[in-house]
C-alpha atoms as a printed R data frame, in Angstrom:
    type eleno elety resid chain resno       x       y       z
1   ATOM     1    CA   UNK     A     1 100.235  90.746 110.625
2   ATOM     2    CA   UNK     A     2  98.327  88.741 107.971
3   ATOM     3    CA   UNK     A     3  99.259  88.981 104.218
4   ATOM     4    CA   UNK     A     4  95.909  90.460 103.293
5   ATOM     5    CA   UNK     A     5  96.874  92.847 106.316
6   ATOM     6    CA   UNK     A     6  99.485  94.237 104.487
7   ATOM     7    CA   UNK     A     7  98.982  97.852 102.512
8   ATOM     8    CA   UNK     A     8 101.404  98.632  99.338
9   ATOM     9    CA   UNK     A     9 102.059 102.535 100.025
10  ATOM    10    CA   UNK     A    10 103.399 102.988  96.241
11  ATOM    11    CA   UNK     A    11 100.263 101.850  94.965
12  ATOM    12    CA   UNK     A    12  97.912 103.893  97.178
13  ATOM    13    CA   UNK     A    13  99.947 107.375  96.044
14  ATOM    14    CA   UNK     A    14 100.242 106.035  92.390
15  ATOM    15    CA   UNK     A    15 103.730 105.793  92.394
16  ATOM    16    CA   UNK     A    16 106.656 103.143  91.518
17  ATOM    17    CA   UNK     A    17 108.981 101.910  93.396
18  ATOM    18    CA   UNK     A    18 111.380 104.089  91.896
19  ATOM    19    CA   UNK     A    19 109.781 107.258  92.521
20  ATOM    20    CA   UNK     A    20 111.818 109.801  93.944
21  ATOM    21    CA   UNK     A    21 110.790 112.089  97.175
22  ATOM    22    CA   UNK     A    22 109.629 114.668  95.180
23  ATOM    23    CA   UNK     A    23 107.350 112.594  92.727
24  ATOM    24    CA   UNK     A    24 106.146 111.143  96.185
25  ATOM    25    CA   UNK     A    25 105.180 115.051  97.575
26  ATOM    26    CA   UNK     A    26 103.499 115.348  94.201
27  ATOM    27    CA   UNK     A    27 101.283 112.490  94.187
28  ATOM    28    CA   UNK     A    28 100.613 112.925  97.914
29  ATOM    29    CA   UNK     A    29  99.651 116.705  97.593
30  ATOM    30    CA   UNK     A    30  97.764 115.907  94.528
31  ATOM    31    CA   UNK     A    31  95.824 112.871  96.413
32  ATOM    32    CA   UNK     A    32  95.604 114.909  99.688
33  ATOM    33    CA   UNK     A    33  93.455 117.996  97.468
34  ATOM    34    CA   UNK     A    34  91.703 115.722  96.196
35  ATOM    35    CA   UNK     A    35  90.292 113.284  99.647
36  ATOM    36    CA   UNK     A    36  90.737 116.120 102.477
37  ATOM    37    CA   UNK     A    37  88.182 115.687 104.867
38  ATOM    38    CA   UNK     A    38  87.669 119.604 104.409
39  ATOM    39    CA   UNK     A    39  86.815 119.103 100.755
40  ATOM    40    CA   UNK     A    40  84.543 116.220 101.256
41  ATOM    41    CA   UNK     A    41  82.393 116.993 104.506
42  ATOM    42    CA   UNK     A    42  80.770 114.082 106.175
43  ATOM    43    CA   UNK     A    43  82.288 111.764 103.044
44  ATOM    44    CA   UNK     A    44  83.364 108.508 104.904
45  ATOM    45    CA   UNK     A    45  84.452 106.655 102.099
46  ATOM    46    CA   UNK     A    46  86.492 110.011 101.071
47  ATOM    47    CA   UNK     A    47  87.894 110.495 104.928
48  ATOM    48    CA   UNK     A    48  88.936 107.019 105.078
49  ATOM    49    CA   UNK     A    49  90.622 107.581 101.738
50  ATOM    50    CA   UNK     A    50  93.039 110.163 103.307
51  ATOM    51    CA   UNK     A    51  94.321 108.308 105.859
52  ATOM    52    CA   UNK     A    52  95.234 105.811 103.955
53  ATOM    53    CA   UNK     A    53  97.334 108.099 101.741
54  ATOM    54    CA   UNK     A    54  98.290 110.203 104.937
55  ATOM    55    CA   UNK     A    55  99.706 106.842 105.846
56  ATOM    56    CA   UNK     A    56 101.775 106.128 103.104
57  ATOM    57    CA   UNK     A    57 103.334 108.982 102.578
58  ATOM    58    CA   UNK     A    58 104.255 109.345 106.273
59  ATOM    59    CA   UNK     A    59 105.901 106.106 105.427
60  ATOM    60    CA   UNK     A    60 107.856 106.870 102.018
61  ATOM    61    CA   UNK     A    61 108.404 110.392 102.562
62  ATOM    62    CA   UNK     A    62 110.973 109.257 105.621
63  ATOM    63    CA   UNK     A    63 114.236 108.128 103.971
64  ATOM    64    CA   UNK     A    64 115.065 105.302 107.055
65  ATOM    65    CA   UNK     A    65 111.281 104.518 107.410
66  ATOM    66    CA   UNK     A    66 111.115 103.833 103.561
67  ATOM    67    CA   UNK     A    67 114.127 101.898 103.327
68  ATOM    68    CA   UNK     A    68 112.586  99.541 106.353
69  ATOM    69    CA   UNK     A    69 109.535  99.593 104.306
70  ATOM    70    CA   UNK     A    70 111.381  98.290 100.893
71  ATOM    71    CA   UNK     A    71 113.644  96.061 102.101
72  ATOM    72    CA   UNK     A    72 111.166  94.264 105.044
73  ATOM    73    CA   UNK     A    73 107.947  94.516 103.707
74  ATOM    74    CA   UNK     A    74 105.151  94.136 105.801
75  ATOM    75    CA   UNK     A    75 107.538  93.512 108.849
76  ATOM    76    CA   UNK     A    76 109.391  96.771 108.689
77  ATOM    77    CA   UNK     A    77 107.745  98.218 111.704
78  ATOM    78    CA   UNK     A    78 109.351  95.233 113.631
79  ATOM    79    CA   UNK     A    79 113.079  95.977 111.880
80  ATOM    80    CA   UNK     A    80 115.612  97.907 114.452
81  ATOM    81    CA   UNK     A    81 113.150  97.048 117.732
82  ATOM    82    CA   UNK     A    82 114.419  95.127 120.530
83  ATOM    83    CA   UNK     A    83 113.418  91.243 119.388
84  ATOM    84    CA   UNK     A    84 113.192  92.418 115.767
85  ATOM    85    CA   UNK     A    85 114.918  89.523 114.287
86  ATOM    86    CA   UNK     A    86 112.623  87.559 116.903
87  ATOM    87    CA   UNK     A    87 108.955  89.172 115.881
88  ATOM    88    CA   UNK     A    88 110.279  89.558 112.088
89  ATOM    89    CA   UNK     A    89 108.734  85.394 112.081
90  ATOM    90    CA   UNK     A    90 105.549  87.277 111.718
91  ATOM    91    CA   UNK     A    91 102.611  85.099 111.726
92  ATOM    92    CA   UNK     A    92 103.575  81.194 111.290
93  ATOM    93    CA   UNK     A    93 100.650  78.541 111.173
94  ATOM    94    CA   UNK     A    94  98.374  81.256 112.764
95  ATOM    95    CA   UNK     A    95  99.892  82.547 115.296
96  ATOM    96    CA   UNK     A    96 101.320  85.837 115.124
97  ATOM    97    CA   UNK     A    97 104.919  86.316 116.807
98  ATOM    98    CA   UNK     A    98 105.332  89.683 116.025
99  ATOM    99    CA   UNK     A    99 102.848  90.808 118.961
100 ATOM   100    CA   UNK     A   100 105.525  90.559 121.003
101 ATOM   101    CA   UNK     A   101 109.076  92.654 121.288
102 ATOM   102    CA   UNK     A   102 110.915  89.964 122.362
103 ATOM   103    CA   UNK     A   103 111.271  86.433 122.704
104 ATOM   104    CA   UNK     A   104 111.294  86.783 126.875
105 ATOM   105    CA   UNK     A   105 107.919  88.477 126.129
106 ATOM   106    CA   UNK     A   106 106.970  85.176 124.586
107 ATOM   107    CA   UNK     A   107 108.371  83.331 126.821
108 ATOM   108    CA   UNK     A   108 106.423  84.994 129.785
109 ATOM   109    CA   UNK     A   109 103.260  85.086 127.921
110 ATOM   110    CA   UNK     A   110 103.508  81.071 127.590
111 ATOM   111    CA   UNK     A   111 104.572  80.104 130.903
112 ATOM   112    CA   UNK     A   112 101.965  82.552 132.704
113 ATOM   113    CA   UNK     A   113 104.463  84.378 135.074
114 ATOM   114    CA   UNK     A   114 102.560  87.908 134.534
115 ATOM   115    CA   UNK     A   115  99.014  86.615 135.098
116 ATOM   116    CA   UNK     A   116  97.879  86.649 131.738
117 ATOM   117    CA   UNK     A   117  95.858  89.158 129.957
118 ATOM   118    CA   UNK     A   118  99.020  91.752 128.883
119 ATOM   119    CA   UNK     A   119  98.167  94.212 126.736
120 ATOM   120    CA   UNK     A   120  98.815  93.374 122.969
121 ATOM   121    CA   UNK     A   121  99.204  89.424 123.191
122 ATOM   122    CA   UNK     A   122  97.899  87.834 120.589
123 ATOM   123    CA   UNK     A   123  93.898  87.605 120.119
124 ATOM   124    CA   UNK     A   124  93.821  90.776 122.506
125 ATOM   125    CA   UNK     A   125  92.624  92.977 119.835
126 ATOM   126    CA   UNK     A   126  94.671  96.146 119.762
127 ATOM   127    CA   UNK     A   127  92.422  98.207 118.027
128 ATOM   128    CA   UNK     A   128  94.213 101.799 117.356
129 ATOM   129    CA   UNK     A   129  97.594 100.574 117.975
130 ATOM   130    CA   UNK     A   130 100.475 100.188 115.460
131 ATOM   131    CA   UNK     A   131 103.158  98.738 117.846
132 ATOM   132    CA   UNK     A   132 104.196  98.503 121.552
133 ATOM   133    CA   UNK     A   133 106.692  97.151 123.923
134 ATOM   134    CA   UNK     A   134 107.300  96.790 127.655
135 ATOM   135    CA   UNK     A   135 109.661  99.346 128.924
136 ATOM   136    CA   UNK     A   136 111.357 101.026 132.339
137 ATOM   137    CA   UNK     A   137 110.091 104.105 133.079
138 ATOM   138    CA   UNK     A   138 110.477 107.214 135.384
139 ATOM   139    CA   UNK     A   139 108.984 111.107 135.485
140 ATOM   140    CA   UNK     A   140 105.182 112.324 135.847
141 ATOM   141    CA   UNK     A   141 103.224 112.137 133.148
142 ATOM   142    CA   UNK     A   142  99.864 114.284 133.437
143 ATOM   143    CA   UNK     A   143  97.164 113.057 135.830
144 ATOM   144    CA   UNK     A   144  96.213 109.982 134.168
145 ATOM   145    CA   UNK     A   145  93.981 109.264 131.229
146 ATOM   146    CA   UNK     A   146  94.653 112.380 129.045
147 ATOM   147    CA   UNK     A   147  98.018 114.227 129.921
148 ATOM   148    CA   UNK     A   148 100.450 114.096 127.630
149 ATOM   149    CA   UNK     A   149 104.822 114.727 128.112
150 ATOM   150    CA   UNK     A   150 107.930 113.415 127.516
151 ATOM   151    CA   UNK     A   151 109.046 110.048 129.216
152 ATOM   152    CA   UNK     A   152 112.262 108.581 130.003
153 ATOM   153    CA   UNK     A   153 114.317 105.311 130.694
154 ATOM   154    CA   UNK     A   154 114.638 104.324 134.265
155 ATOM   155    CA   UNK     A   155 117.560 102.244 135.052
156 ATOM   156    CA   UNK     A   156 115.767  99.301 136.754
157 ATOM   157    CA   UNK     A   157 115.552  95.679 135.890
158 ATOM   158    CA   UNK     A   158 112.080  95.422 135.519
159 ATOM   159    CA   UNK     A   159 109.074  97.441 134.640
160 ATOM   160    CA   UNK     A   160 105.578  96.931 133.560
161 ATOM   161    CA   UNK     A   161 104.687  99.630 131.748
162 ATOM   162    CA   UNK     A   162 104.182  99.373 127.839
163 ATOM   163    CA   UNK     A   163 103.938 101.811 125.084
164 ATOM   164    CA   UNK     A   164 101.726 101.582 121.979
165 ATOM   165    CA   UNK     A   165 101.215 104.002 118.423
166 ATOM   166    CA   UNK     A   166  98.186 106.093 118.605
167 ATOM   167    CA   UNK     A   167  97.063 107.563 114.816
168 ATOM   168    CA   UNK     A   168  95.565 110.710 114.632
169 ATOM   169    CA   UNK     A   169  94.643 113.465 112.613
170 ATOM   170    CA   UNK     A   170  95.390 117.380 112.585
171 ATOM   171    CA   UNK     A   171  92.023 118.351 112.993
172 ATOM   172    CA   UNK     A   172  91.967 115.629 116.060
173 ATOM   173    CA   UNK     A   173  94.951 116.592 117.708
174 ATOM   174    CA   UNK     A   174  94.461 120.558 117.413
175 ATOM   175    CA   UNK     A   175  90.692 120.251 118.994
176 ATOM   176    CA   UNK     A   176  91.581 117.267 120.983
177 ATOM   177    CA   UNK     A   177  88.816 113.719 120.943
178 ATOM   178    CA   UNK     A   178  88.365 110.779 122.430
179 ATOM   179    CA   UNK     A   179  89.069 106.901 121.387
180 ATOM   180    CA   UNK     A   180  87.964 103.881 122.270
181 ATOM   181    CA   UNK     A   181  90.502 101.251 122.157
182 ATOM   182    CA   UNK     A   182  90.352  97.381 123.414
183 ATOM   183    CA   UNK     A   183  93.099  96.638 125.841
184 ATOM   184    CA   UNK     A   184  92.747  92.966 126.137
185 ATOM   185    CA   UNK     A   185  89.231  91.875 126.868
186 ATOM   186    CA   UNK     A   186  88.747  95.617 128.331
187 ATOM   187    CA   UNK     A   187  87.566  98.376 126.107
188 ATOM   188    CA   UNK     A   188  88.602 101.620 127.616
189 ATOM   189    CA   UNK     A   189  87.912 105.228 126.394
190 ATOM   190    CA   UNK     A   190  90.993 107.911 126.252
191 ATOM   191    CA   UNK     A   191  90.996 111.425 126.595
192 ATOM   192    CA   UNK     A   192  93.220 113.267 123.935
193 ATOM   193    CA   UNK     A   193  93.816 117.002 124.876
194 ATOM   194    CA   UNK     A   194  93.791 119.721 122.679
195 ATOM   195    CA   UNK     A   195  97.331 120.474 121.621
196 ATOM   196    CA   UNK     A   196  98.856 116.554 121.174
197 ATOM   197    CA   UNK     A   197 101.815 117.002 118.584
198 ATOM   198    CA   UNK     A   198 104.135 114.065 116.869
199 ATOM   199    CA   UNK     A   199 105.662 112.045 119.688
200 ATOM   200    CA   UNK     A   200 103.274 113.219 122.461
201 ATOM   201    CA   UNK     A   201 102.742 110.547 124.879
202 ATOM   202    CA   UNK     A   202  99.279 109.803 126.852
203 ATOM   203    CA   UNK     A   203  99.282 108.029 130.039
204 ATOM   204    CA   UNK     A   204  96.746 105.494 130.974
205 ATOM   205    CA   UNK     A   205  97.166 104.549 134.595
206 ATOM   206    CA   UNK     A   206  97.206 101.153 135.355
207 ATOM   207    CA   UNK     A   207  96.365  99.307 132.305
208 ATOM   208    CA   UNK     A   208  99.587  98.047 131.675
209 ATOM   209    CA   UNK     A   209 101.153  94.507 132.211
210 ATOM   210    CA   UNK     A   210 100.616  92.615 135.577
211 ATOM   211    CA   UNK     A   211 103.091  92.569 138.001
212 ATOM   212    CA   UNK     A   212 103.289  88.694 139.418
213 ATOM   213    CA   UNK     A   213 104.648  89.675 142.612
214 ATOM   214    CA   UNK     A   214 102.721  92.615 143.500
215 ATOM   215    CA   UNK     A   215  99.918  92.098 141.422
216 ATOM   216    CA   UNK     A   216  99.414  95.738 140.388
217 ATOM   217    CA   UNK     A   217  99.587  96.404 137.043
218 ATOM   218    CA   UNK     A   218 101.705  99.076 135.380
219 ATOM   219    CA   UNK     A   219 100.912 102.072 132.790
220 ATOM   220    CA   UNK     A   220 100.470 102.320 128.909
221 ATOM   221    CA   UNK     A   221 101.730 105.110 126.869
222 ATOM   222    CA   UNK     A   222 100.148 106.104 123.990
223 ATOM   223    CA   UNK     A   223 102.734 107.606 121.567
224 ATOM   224    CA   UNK     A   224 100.836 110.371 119.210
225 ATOM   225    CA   UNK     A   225 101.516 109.515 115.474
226 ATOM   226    CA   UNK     A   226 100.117 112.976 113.630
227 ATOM   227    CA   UNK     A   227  99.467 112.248 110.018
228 ATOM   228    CA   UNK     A   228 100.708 114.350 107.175
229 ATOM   229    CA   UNK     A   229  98.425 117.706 106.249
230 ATOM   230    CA   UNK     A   230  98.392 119.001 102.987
231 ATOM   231    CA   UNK     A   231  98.872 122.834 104.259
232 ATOM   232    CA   UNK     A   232 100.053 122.894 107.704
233 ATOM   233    CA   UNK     A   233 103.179 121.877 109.400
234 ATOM   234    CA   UNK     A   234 105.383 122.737 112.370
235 ATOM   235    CA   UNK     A   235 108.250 124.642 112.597
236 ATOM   236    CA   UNK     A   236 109.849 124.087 116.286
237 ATOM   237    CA   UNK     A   237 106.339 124.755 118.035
238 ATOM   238    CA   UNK     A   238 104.667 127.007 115.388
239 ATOM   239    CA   UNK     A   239 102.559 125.989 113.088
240 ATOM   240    CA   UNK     A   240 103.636 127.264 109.340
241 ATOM   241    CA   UNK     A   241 101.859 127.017 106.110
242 ATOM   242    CA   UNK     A   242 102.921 128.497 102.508
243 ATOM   243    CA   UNK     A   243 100.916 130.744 100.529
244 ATOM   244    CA   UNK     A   244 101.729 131.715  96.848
245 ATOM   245    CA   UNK     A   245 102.129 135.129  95.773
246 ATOM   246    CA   UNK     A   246 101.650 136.612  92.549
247 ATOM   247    CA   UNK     A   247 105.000 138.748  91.008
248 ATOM   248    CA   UNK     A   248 102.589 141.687  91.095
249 ATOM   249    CA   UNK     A   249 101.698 141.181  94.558
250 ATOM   250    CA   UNK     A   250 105.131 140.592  96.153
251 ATOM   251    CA   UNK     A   251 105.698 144.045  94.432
252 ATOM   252    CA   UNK     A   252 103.071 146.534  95.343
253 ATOM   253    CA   UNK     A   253 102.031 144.423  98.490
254 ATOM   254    CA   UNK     A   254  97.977 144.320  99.411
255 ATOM   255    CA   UNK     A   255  95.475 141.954 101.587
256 ATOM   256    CA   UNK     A   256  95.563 138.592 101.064
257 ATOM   257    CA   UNK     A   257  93.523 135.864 102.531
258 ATOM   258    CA   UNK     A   258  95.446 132.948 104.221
259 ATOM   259    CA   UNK     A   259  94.395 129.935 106.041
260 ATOM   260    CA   UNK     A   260  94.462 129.118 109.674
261 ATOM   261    CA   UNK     A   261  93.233 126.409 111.597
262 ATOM   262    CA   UNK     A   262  89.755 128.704 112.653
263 ATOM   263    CA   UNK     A   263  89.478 129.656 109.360
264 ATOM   264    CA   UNK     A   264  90.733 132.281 106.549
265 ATOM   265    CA   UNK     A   265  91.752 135.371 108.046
266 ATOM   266    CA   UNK     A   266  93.229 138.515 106.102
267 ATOM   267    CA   UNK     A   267  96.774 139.204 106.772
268 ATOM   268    CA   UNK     A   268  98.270 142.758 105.316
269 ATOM   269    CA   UNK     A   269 101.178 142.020 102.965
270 ATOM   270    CA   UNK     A   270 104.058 144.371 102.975
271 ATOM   271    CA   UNK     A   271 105.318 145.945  99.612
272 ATOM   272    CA   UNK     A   272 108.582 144.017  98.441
273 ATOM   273    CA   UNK     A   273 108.125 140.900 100.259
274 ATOM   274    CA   UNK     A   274 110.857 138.311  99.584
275 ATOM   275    CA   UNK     A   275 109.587 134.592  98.324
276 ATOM   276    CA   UNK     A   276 110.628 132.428 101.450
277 ATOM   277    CA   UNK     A   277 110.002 134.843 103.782
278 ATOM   278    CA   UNK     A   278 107.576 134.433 106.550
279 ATOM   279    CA   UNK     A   279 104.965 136.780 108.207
280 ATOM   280    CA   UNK     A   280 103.783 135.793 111.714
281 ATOM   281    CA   UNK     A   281  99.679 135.477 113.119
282 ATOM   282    CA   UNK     A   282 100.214 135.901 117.283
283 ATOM   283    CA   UNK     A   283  97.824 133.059 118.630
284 ATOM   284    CA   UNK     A   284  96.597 132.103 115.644
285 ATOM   285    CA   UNK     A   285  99.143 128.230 116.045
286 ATOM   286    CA   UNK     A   286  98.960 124.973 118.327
287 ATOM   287    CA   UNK     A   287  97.046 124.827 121.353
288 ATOM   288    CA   UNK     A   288  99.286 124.518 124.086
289 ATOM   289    CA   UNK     A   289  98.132 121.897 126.411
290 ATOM   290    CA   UNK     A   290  98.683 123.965 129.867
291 ATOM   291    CA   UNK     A   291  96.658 127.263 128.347
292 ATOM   292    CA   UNK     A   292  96.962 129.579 125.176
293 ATOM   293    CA   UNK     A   293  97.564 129.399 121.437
294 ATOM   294    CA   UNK     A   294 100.840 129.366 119.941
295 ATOM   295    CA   UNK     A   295 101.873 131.396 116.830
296 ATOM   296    CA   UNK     A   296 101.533 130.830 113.029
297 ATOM   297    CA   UNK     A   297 103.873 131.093 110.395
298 ATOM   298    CA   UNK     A   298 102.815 132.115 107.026
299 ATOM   299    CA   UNK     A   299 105.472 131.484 104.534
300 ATOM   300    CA   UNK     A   300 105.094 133.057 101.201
301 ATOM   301    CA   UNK     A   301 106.452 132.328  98.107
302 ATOM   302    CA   UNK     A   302 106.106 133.714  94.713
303 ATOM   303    CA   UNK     A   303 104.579 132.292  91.971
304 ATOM   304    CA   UNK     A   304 104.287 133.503  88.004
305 ATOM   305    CA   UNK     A   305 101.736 132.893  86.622
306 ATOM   306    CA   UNK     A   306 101.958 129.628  84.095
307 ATOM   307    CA   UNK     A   307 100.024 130.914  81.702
308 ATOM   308    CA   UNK     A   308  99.444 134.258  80.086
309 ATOM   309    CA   UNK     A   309  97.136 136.790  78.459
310 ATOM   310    CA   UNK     A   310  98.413 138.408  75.280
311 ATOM   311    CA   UNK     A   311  97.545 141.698  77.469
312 ATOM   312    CA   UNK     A   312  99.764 140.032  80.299
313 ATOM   313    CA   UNK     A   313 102.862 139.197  78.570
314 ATOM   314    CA   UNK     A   314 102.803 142.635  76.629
315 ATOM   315    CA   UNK     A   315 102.891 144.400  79.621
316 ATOM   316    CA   UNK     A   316 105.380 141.858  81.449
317 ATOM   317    CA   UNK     A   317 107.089 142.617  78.266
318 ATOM   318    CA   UNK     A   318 107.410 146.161  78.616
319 ATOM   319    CA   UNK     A   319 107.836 146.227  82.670
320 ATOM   320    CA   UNK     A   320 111.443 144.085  81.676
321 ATOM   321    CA   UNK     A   321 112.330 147.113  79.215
322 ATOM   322    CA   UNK     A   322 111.677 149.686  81.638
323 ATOM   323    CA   UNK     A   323 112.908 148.055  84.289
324 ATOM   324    CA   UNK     A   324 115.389 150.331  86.934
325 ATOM   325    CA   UNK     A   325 117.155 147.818  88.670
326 ATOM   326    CA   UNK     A   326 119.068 144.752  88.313
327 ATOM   327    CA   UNK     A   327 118.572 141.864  91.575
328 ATOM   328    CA   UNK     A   328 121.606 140.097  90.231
329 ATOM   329    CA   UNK     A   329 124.256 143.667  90.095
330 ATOM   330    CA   UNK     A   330 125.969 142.533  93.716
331 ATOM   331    CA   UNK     A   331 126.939 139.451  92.052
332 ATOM   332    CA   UNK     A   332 129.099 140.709  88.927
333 ATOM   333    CA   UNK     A   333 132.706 141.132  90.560
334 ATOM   334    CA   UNK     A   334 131.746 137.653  92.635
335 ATOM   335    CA   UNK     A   335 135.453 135.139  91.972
336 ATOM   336    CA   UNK     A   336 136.995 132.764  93.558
């Protein structure tokens, strides 16, 4: 990775160094209102924007992924991989050593044994992928371009198959798209289903490294990297989002409007809701890959109001005086 390569995540959220995780939330929440694709339709400059700060704070808001980030710089992605303290060199007298996971990849690559042409040497041009590495393998994993599982280490002494960092968005993931990404001198188009969460792999059949015995090449899995959205996130495999409450609200209960990924829909809100607690939307979640929509949570928490009305606060005001009931009176004879 070149030096001009290199992004400074505390200065795209606004934030020092210093900054703990909760000034980070803030300035990513405030960022993400600001630059979400939903706010600025058809606004490249604006989309682009977002990812950026999607990015960063994916980075930063990961205690072992910032620490990486702090104390390596624009190598952490290589710290902790096999050949780390190998492709750490980075790029020396241009060329750049941290393509590869470990010096036998290097080695390989130089003398020729795998035919040439692997996927992610240097000047191959792996456009849409953060990192890779050649791994054993064993399992099914969809039928080809487009499925998406779990995968898991085979116990043999040599495989061909490589993995590699796919980005992508909520809105991408949850409808599903396609990319076109240069493997080598081969640009290839993948299939993304609807339903791809973080850590989802994609197969692509045969576009792996080159077996010099054999010469068949093996597979390249795309690991799903979701970025950060400013509403939704999962809970196990539902989808949750919070919604504030007013006092008045939690109370009396009502219709509310709340977001879901088709759109707002109006959810009935029972009287004496708890802040914290959350109601549930059947099929309103995550697409699950093999049919159906999952469920969403709608956590709500309640919110006073920041500022007030004279009108308001007298009539807080005299609620508190004529108030029946005291939320703390099962915690008088508490000891220890």
């Amino acid at each position: 990775m070149a030096t001009t390569d290199f992004k400074d995540y505390y200065s795209v959220l606004g934030v020092s160094k210093s900054a703990s995780a909760d000034d980070i939330k803030r300035a990513f929440r405030k960022l993400a209102r600001k630059y979400h694709p939903d706010v600025n339709p058809g606004d490249a400059a604006a989309e682009a924007k977002f990812k950026e700060i999607s990015e960063a704070y994916e980075v930063l808001s990961d205690p072992d992924k910032r620490q990486k980030y702090d104390q390596f710089g624009r190598y952490w992605q290589q710290a902790g991989r096999p050949g780390a303290a190998y492709s750490g060199v980075g790029d020396v007298d241009g060329f750049d050593f941290s393509a590869y996971g470990s010096f036998d990849e290097f080695i390989n690559e130089l003398l020729g044994r795998f035919g040439g042409g692997g996927f992610g040497g240097p000047g191959s041009g792996r456009s849409g992928y953060s990192t890779y590495r050649t791994t054993s393998r064993s399992g099914g994993f969809g039928d080809g371009m487009g499925g998406f599982g779990t995968a898991a280490e085979a116990p043999t002494s040599q495989s061909f198959d490589q993995e590699a960092t796919i980005t992508l968005s909520f809105s991408e993931a949850f409808h599903g798209t396609r990319k076109r990404l240069k493997i080598g001198d081969e640009e290839v188009e993948v299939r993304i289903p609807a339903g791809a969460k973080q850590g989802s792999k994609v197969r692509l059949r045969g576009k792996g490294q080159m077996n010099p015995y054999t010469r068949q090449r093996g597979d390249i899995y795309l690991v799903v990297n979701l970025l950060t959205h400013p509403v939704f996130q999962f809970d196990g495999d539902n989808l949750v989002c919070e919604v504030p409450i007013a006092p008045d609200e939690a109370v009396l209960g009502g219709k509310i409007n709340v977001p879901t990924p088709d759109g707002s829909v109006t959810m009935n809100l029972p009287a004496g809701i708890k802040s914290g607690q959350s109601l549930r939307l059947r099929g309103k979640g995550w697409p699950n890959p093999k049919g159906g929509r999952g469920d969403q949570l709608v956590r709500v928490v309640i919110t006073p109001p920041t500022s007030l009305s004279a009108q308001e606060r007298q009539l807080y005001e005299q609620l508190q005086t004529q108030r029946s009931t005291d939320p703390r009176s099962h915690l008088t004879q508490v000891r220890l």
